[in-house]
C-alpha positions as YAML, in Angstrom:
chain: A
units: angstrom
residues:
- id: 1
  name: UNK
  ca: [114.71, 82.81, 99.87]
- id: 2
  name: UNK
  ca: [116.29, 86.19, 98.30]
- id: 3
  name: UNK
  ca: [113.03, 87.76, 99.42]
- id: 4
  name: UNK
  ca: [112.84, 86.63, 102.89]
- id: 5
  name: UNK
  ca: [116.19, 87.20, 103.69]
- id: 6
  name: UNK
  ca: [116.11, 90.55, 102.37]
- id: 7
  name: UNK
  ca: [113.16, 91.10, 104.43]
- id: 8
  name: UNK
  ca: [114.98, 90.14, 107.52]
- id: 9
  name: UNK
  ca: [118.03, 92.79, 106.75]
- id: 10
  name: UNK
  ca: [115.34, 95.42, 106.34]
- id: 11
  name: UNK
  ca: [113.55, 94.19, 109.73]
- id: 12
  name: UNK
  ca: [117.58, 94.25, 111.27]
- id: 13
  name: UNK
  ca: [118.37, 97.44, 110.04]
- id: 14
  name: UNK
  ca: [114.92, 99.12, 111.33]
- id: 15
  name: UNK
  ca: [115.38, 97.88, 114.25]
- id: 16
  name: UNK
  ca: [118.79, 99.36, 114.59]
- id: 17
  name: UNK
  ca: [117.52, 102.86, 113.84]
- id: 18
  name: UNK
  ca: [114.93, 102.27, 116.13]
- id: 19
  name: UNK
  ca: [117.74, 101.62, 118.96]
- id: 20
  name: UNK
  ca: [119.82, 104.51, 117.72]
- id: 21
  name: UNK
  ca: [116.70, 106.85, 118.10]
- id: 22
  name: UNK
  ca: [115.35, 105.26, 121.72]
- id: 23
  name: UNK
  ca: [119.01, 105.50, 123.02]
- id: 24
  name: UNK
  ca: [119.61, 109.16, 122.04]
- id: 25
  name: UNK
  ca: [115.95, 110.06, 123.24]
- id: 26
  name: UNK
  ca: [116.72, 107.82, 126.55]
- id: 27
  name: UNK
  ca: [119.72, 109.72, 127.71]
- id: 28
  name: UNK
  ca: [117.02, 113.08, 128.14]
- id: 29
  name: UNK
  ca: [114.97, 111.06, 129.53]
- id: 30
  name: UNK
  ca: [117.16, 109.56, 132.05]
- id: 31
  name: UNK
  ca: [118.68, 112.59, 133.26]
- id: 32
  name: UNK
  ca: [115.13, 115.07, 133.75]
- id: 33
  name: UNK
  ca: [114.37, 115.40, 137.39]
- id: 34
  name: UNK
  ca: [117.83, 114.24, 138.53]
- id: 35
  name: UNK
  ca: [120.20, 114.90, 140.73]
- id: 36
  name: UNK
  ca: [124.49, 113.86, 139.35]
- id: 37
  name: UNK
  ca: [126.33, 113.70, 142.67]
- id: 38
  name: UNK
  ca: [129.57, 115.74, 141.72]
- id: 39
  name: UNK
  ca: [132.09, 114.07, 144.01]
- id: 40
  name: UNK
  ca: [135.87, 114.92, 144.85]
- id: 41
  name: UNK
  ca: [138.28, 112.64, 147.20]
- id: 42
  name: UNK
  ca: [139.49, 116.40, 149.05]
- id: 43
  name: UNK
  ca: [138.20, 119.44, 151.11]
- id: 44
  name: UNK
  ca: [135.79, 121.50, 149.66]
- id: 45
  name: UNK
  ca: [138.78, 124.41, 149.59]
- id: 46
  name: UNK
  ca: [141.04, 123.51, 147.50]
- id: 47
  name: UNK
  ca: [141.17, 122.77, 143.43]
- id: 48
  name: UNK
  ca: [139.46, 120.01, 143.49]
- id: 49
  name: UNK
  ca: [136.40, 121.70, 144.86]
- id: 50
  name: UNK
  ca: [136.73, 124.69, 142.68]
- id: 51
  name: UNK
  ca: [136.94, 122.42, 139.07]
- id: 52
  name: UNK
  ca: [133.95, 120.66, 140.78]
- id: 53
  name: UNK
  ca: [132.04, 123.71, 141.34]
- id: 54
  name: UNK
  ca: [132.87, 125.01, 138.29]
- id: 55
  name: UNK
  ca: [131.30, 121.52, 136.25]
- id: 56
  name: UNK
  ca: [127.95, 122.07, 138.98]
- id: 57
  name: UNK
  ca: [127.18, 125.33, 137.59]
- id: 58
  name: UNK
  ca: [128.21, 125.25, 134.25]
- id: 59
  name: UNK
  ca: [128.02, 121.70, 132.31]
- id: 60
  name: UNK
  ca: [123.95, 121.61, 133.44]
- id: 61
  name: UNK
  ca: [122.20, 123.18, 130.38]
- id: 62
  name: UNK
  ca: [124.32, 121.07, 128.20]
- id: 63
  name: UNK
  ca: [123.63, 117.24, 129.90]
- id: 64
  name: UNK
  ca: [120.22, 116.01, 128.20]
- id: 65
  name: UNK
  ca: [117.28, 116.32, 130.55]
- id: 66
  name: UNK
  ca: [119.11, 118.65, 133.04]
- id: 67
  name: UNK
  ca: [119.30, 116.98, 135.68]
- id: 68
  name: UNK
  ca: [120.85, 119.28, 138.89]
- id: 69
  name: UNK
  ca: [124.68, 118.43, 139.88]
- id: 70
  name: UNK
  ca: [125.58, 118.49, 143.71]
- id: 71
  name: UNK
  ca: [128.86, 118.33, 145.06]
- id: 72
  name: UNK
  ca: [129.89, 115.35, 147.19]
- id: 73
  name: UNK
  ca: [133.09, 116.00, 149.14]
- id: 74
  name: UNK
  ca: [134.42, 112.74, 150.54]
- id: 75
  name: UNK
  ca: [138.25, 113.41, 152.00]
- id: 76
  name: UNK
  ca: [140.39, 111.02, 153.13]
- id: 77
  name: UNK
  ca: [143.19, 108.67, 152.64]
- id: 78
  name: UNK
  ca: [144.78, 111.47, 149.90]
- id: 79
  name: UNK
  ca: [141.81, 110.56, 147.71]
- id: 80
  name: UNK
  ca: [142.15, 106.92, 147.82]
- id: 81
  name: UNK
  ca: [138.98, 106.92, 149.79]
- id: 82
  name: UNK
  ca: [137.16, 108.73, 147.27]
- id: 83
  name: UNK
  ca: [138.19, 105.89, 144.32]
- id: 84
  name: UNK
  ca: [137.23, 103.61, 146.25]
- id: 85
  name: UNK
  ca: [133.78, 104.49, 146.58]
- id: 86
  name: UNK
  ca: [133.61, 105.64, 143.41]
- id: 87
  name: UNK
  ca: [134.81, 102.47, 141.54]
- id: 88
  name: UNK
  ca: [133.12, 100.10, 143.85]
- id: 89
  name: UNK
  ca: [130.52, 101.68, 145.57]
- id: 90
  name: UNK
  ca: [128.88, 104.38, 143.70]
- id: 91
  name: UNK
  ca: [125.89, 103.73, 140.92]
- id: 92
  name: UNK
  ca: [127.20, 103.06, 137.70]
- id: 93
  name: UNK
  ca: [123.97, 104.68, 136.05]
- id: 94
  name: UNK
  ca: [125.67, 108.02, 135.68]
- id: 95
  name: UNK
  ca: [123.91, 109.87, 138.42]
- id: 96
  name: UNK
  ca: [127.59, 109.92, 139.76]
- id: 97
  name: UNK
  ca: [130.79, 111.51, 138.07]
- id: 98
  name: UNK
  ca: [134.36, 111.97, 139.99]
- id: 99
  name: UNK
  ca: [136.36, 114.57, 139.61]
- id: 100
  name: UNK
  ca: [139.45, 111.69, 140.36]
- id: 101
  name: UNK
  ca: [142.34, 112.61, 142.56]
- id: 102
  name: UNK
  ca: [145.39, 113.38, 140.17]
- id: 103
  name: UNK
  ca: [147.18, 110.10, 141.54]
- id: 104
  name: UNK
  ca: [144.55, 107.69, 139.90]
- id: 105
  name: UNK
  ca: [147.10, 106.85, 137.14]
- id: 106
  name: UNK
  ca: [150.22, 106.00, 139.18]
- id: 107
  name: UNK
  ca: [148.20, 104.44, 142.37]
- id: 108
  name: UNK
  ca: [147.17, 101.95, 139.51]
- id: 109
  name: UNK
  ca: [150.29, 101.22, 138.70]
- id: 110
  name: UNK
  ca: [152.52, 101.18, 142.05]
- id: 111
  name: UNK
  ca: [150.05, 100.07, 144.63]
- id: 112
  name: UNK
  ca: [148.61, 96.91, 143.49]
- id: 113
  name: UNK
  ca: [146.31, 96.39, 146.48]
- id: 114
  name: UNK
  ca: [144.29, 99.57, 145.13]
- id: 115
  name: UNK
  ca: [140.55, 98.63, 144.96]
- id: 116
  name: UNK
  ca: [140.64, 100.81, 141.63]
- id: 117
  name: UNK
  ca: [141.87, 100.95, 138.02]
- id: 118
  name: UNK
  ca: [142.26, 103.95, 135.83]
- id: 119
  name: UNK
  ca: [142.11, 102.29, 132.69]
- id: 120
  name: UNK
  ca: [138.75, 101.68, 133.85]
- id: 121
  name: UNK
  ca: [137.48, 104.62, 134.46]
- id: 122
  name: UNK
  ca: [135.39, 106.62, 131.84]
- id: 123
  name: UNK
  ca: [137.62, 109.64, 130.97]
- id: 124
  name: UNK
  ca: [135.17, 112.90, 130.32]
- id: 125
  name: UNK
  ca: [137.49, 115.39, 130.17]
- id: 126
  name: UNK
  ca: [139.96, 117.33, 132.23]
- id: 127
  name: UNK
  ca: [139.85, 121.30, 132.82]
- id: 128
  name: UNK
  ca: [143.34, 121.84, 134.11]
- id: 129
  name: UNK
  ca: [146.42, 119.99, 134.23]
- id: 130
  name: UNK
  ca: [148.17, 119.51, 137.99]
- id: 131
  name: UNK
  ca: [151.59, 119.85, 138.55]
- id: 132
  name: UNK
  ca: [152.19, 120.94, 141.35]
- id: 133
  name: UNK
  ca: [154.68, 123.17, 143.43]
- id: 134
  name: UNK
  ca: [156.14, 122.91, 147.05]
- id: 135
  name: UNK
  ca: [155.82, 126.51, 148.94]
- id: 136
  name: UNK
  ca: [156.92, 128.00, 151.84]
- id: 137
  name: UNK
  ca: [155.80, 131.07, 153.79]
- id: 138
  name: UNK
  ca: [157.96, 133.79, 154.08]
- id: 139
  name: UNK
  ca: [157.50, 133.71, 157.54]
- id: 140
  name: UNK
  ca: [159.57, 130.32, 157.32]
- id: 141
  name: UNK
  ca: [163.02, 131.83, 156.23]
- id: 142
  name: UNK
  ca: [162.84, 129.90, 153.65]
- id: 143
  name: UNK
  ca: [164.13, 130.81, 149.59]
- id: 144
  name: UNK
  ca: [165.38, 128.11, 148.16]
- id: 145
  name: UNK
  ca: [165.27, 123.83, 148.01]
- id: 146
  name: UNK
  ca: [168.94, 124.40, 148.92]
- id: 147
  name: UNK
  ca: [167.57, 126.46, 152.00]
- id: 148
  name: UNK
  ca: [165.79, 123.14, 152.66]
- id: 149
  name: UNK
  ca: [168.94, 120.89, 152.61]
- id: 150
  name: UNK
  ca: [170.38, 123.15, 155.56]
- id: 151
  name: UNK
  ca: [167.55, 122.91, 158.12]
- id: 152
  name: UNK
  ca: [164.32, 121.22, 158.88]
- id: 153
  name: UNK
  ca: [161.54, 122.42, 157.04]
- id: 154
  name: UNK
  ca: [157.85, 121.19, 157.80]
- id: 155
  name: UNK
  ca: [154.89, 120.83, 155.45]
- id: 156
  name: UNK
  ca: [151.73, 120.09, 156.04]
- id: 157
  name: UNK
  ca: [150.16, 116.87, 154.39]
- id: 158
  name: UNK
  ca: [146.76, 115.36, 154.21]
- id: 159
  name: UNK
  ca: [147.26, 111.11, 153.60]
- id: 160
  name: UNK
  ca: [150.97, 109.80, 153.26]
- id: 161
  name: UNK
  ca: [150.33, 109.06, 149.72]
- id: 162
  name: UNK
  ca: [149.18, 112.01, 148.43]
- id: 163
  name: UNK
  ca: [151.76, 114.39, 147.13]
- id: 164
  name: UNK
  ca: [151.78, 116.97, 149.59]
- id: 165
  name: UNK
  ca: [153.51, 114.21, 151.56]
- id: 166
  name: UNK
  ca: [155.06, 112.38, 149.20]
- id: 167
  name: UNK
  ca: [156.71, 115.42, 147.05]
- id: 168
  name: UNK
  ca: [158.50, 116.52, 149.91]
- id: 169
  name: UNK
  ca: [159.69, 112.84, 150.59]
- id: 170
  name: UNK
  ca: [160.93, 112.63, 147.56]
- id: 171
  name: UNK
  ca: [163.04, 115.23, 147.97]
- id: 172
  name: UNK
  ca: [164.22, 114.11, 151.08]
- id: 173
  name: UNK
  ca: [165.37, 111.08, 149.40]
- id: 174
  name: UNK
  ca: [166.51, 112.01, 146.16]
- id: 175
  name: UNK
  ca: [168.24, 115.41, 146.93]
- id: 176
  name: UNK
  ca: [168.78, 115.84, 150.24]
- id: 177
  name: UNK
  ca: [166.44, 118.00, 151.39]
- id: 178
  name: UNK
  ca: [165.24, 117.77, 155.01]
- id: 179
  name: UNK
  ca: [161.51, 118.49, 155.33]
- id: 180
  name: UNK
  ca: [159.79, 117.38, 158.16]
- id: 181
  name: UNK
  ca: [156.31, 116.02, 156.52]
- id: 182
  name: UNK
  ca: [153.43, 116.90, 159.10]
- id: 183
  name: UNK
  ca: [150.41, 114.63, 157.83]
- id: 184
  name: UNK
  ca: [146.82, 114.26, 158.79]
- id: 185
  name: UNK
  ca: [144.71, 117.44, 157.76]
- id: 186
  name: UNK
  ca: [141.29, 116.63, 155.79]
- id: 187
  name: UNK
  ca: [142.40, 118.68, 153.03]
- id: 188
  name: UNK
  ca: [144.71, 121.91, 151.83]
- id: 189
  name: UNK
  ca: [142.31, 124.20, 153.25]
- id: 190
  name: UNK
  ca: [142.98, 123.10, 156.36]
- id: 191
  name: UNK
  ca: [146.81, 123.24, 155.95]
- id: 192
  name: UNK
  ca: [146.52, 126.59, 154.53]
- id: 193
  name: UNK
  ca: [145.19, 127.93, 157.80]
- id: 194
  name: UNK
  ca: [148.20, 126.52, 159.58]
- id: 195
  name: UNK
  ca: [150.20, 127.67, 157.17]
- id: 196
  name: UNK
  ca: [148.70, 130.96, 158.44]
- id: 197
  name: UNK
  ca: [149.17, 130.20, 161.78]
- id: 198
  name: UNK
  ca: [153.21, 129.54, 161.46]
- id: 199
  name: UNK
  ca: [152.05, 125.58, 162.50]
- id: 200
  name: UNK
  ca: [154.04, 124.12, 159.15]
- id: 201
  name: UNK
  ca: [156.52, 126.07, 156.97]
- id: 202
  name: UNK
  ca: [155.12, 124.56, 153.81]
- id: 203
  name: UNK
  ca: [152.76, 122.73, 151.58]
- id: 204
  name: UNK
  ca: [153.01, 121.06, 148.13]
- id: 205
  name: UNK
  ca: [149.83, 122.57, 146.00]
- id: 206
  name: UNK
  ca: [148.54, 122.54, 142.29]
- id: 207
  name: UNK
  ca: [150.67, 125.36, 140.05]
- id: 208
  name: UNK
  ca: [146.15, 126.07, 139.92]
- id: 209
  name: UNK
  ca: [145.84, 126.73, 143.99]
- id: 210
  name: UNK
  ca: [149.05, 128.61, 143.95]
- id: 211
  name: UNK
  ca: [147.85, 131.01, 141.57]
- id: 212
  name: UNK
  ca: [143.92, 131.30, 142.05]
- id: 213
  name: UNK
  ca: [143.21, 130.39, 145.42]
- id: 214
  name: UNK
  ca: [146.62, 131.91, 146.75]
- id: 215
  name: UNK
  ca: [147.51, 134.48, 143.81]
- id: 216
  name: UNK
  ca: [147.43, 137.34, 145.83]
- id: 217
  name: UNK
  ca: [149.88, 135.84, 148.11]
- id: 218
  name: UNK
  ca: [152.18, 134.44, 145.59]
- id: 219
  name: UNK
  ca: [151.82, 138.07, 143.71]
- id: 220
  name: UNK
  ca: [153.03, 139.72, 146.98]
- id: 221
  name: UNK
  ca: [155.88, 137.36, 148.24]
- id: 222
  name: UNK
  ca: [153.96, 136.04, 151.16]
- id: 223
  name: UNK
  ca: [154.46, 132.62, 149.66]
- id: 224
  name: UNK
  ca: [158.07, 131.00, 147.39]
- id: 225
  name: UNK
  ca: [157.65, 128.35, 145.30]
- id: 226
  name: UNK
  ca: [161.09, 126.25, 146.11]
- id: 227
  name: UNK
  ca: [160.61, 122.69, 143.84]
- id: 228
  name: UNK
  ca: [158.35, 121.10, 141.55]
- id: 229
  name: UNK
  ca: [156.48, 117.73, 141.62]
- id: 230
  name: UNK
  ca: [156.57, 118.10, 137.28]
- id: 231
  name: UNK
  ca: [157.95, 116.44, 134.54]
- id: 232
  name: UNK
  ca: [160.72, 118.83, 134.16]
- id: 233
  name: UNK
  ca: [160.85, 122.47, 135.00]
- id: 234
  name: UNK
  ca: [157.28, 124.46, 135.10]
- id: 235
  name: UNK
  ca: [157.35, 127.62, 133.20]
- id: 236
  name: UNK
  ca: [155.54, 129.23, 135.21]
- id: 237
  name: UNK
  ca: [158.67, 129.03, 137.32]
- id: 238
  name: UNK
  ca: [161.54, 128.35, 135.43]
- id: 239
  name: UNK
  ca: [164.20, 128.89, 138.28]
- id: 240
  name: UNK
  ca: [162.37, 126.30, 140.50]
- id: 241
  name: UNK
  ca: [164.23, 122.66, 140.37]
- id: 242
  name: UNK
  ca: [161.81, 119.85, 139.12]
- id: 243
  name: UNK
  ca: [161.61, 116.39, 140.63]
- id: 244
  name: UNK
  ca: [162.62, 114.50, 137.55]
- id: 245
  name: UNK
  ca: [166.56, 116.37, 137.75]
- id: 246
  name: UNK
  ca: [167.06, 114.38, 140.65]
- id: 247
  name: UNK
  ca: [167.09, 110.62, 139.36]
- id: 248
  name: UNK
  ca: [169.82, 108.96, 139.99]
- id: 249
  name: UNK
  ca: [169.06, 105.77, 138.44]
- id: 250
  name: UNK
  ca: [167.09, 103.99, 135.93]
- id: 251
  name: UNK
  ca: [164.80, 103.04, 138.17]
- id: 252
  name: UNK
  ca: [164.37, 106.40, 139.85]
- id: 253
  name: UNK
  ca: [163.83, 107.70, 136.42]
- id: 254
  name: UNK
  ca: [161.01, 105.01, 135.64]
- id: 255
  name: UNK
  ca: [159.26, 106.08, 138.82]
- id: 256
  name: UNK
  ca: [160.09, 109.46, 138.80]
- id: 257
  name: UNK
  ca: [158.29, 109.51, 135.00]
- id: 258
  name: UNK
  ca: [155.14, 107.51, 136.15]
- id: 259
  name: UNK
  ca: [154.57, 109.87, 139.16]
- id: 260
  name: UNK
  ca: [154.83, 113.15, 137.49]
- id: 261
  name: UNK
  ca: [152.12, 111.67, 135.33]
- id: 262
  name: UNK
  ca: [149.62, 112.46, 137.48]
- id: 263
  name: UNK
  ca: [150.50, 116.02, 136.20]
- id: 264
  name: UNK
  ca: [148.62, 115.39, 132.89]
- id: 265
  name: UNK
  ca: [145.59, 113.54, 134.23]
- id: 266
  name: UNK
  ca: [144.95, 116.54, 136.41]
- id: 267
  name: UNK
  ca: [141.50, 117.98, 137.34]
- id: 268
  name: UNK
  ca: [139.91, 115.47, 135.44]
- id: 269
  name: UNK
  ca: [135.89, 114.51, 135.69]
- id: 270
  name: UNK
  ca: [135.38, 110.60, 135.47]
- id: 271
  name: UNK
  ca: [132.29, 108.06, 135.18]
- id: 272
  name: UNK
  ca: [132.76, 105.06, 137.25]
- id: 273
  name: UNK
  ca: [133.08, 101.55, 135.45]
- id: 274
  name: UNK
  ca: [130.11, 100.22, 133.92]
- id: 275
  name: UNK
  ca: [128.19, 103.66, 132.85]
- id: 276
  name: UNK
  ca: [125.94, 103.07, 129.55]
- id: 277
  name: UNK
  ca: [128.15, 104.10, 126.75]
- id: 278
  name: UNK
  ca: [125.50, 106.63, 125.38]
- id: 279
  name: UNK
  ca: [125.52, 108.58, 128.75]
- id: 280
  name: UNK
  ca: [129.60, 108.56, 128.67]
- id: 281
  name: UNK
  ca: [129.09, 109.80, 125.18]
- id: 282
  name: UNK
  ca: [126.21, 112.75, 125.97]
- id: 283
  name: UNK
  ca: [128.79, 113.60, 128.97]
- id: 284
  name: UNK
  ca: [131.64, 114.37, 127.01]
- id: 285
  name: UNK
  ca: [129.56, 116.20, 124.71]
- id: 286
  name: UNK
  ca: [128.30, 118.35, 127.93]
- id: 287
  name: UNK
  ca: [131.84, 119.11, 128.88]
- id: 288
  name: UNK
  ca: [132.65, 119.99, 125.12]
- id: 289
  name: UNK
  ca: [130.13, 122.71, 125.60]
- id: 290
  name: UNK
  ca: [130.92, 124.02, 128.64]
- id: 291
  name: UNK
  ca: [134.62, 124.56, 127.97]
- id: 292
  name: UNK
  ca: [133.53, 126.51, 125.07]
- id: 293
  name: UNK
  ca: [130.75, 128.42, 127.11]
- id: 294
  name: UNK
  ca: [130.86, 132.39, 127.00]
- id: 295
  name: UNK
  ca: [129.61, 132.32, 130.88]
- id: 296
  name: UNK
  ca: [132.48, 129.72, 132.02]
- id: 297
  name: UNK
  ca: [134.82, 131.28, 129.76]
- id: 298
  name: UNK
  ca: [133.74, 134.31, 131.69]
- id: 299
  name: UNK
  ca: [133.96, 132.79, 135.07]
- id: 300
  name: UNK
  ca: [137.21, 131.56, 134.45]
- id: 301
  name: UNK
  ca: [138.96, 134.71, 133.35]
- id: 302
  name: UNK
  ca: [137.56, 136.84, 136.04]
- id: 303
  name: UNK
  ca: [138.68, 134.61, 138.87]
- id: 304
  name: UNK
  ca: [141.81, 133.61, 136.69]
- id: 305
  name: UNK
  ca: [141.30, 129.98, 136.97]
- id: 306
  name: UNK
  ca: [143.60, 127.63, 135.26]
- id: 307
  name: UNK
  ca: [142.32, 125.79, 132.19]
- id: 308
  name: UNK
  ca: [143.78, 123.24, 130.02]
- id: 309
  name: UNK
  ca: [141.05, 121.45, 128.55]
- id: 310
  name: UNK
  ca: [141.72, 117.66, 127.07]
- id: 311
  name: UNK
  ca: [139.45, 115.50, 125.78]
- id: 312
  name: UNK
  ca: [138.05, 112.45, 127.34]
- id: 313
  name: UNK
  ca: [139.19, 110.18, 124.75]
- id: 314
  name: UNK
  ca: [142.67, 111.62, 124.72]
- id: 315
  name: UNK
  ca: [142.84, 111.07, 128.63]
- id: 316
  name: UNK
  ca: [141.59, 107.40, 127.94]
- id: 317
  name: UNK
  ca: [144.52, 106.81, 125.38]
- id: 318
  name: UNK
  ca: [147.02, 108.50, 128.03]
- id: 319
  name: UNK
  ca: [146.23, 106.24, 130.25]
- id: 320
  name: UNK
  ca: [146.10, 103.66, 128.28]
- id: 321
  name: UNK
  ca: [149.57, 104.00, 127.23]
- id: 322
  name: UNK
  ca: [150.77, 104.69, 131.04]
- id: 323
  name: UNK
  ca: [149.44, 101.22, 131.16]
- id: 324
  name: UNK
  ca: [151.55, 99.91, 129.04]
- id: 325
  name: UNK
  ca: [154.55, 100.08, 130.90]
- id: 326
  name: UNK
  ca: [156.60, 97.21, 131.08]
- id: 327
  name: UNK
  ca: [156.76, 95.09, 134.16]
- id: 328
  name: UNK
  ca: [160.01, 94.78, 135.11]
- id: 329
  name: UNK
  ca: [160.15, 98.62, 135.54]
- id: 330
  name: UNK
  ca: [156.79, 98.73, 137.24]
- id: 331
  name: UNK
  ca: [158.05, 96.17, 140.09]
- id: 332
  name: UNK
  ca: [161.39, 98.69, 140.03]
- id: 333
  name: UNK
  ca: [159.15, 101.58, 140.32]
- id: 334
  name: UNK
  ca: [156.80, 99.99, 143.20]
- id: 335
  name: UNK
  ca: [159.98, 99.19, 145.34]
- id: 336
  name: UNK
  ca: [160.57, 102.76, 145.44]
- id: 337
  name: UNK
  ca: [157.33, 104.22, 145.92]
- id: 338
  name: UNK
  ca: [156.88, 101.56, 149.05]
- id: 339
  name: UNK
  ca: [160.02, 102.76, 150.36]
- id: 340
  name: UNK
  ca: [159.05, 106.34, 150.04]
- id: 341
  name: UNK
  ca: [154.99, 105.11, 151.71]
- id: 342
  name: UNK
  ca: [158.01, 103.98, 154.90]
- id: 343
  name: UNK
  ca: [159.84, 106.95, 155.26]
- id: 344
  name: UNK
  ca: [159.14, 108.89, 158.09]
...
């Protein structure tokens, strides 16, 4: 009896190796002589794009097999059309990642019609963080958010619940600003050439677009940075009034705290739900790599491109703990962020 049940451990614990080995040897295997659709829920001109880009060319010699990456831009809805089809839609073989919108986090929490749920997601690591900063031209007149309490200011916005629209809203609420929120552009690119054009004062962008993609106009005055969507005052910009100053409440502060959020989960690459674990795992790895790479380390300074790497696992238990929140002040929270969604 001794004999044939150590006989069955041994068979059990073969086996097991077995798996170990087949799994690790799939993954390569998998991956050679395909293509990982790279998507983003924005324009192909903005931060979004570049992070994406950036993964595309880099993270490659790293994934087992190395299989090409594409970009997949799919705008719309402030990236709540890209979740969608990511979550529900998309293969959950992990031929697709997502570099998720920013808002994943609190669109989980405050809009509980989403057809998403970050907890869900498979967190593979983030480049940069995203808090983000409302500027005006100088063509505008515009110097300060007290500038903005005095006259109408407009911004341009892509959905209503992304935060080019709804950081000037909150404003408008909280402290009594008066920006005029001009929405409906496929992505900042596109505001960014009205912005040129004098068609919108203003537009809230990543603290990353301000100073890569517009760093020679921030350098030379042509743009002001005049508040903060962040959890408290940037350093970058010290003089600039954050968001979170302005709550007047509890409630305000609950909502104002799970918004900003979206500040940490950032640029952030994502599997969809239901990826095999060992290809989350040989992801992460990839991205390990790459933010360690000489040539993307390279890249990065001579563009000077934002990074703030965190791990996949440590976005997982941020989430995760953003989860958490208790319900009463999520309901409190939701009321506000509907009656922001209703503002005009």
């Amino acid at each position: 009896m001794n004999c044939r049940r150590a006989r069955l451990v041994a068979a059990v614990l073969a086996a097991v190796v077995v798996s170990d080995a087949a799994r690790a040897q799939s993954v390569a295997e998998f991956y050679q002589g395909k293509d990982i659709r790279v998507l983003i829920g924005a324009g192909v001109g903005g931060t979004y794009g570049l992070y994406a880009m950036l993964a595309s060319r880099h993270m490659r010699k790293y994934i087992p097999g190395q299989p090409t990456l594409t970009l997949m831009a799919m705008p719309g809805a402030g990236g709540i059309t890209g979740m969608n089809h990511s979550y529900n839609v998309a293969p959950k073989d992990g031929t697709l990642m997502h570099l998720v919108h920013a808002e994943v986090l609190f669109e989980t929490l405050l809009s509980p019609g989403v057809k998403f749920n970050a907890k869900n997601y498979h967190y593979i690591g983030r480049f940069a963080d995203a808090d983000f900063a409302g500027v005006v031209s100088k063509r505008s007149g515009v110097k300060t958010l007290d500038d903005a309490r005095k006259r109408e200011v407009s911004m341009g916005a892509t959905g209503r619940r992304s935060v080019t629209a709804l950081g000037p809203l909150m404003f408008n609420r909280i402290a009594g600003t008066k920006f005029k929120v001009i929405a409906g552009y496929k992505g900042t690119s596109d505001i960014d050439i009205a912005l040129e054009r004098g068609e919108v004062d203003g537009v809230a962008l990543s603290w990353a677009a301000v100073t890569t993609i517009h760093g020679q106009k921030y350098a030379n005055g042509e743009i002001i940075p005049v508040f903060a969507v962040a959890d408290g005052r940037m350093k970058a910009i010290p003089d600039v009034p954050a968001i979170t100053e302005f709550g007047r409440n509890d409630d305000e502060k609950t909502f104002l705290g799970i918004y900003t959020s979206s500040g940490t989960v950032g640029r952030s690459l994502v599997f969809p739900p239901g990826v095999p674990a060992d290809r989350v795992a040989a992801l992460r790895e990839a991205y390990e790599k790459t933010i360690r790479d000489p040539e993307f380390l390279a890249e990065v300074k001579s563009k000077n491109i934002l990074l703030a790497p965190m791990s996949g696992p440590e976005l997982q238990a941020y989430v995760d703990k953003y989860m958490k929140t208790p319900a009463p002040r999520v309901e409190a929270a939701r009321k506000i962020y509907s009656e922001l969604l209703a503002m005009p």
